[in-house]
N, C-alpha and C positions, 0 to 999 in steps of 0.2 A: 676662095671657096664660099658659095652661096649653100645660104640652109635651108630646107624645102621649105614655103610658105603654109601656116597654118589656117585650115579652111574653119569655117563652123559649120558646115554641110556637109554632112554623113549619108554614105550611099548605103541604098536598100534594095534587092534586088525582089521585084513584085511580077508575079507571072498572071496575063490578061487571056482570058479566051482573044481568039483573032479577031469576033464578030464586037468584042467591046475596045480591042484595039483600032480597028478599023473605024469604030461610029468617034472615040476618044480624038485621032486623028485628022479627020473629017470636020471633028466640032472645032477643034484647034486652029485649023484653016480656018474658018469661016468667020472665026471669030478674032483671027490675028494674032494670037495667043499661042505657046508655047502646051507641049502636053502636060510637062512641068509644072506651068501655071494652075493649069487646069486642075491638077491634081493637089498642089499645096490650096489651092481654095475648096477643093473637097474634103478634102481631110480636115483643113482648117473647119470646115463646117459640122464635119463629124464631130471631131472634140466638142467642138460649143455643141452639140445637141447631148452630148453626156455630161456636160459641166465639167472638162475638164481644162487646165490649165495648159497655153501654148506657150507658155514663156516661163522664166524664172522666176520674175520677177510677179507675172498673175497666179504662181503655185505657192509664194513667200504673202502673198494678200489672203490667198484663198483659206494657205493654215492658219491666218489669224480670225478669220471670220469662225473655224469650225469650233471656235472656243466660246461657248456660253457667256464668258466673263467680258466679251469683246460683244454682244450683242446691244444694240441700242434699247431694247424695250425691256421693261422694268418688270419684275416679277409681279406672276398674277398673287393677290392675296386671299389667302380661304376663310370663309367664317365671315367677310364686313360685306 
């Protein structure tokens, strides 16, 4: 008895107009690439333009940075 193998890729099902199916497809030939591909580097790209975290281990960095007390620059002082 074999036990099913565990993936770390979780399927999502994403519905494309045909005309961005088609150019998606198109671009993928052309460029050798998988749609697949195409699509974990745009999303990858999306997250980075919102700052968000792709991995665990950049979301376990990230929450240490939102903490003031983890900041490298020194408090402004008022009054000198």
């Amino acid at each position: 008895m074999t036990l099913p193998s565990r993936t770390t890729h979780r399927r999502k099902i994403i519905a494309f107009s045909p005309e961005i199916l088609q150019a998606l497809e198109l671009l993928a030939i052309d460029c050798g690439r998988s749609v697949q591909s195409l699509a974990d580097e745009a999303f990858g790209d999306l997250l980075g333009k919102y700052h968000r975290p792709t991995s665990l281990k950049e979301a376990l960095r990230e929450s240490t940075r939102r903490l003031p007390a983890n900041d490298d620059v020194p408090p402004k002082r008022h009054g000198t």
